[in-house]
C-alpha positions in Angstrom: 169.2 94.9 103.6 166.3 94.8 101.9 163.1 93.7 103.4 160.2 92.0 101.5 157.1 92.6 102.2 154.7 91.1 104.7 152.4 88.2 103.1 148.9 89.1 103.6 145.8 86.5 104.9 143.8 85.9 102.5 140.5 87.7 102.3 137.2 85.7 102.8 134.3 86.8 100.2 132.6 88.4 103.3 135.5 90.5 104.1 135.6 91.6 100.0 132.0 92.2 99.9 131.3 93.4 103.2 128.3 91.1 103.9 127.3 87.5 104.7 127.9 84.9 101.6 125.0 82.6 101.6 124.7 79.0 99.7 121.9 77.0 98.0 121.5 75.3 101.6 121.9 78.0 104.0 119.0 80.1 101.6 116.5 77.6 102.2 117.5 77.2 105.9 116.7 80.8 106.0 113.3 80.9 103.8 112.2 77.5 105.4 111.8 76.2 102.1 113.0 73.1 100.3 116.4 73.3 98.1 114.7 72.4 95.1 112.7 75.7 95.5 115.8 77.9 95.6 117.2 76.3 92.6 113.7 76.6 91.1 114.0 80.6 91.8 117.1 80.8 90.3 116.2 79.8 87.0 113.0 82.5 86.8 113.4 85.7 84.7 111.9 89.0 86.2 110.6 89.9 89.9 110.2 86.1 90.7 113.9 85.1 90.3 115.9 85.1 93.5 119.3 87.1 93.1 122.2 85.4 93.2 125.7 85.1 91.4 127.9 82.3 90.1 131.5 81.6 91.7 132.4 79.1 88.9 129.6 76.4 89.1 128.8 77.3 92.5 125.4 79.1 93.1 126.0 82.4 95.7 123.3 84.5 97.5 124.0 88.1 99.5 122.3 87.8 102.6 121.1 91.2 102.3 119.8 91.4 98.5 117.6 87.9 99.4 116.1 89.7 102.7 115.6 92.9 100.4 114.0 90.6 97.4 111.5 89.0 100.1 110.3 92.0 101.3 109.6 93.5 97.8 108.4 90.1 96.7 105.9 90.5 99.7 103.8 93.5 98.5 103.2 91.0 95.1 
């Protein structure tokens, strides 16, 4: 007898990426700024727009490349 193959738990984004998944909310928890102002850096071109990626309509931010874009964005 044949047997199949154990189901595997499904992988969180942080477990695929290796790092911390942040949203809209969570950004400007961490910034101290308002929503509106992450949103607003979002839809800059160039050095002033915060980086981020789309999961469908949702707006995602890597914990790392937003502390790493603060510190460059410092020495402006």
């Amino acid at each position: 007898m044949t047997s199949l193959p154990e189901a595997q738990p499904p992988r969180l984004p942080e477990r695929v990426y290796g790092e911390r998944l942040l949203t809209v909310s969570e950004v400007a928890t961490l910034l101290k700024v308002p929503v509106s102002w992450v949103y607003g850096r979002t839809r800059r071109r160039g050095v002033d727009q915060i980086p981020h990626f789309k999961l469908g309509k949702y707006l995602r931010f890597s914990e790392h490349a937003v502390l790493t874009w603060i510190e460059e964005f410092k020495g402006f």
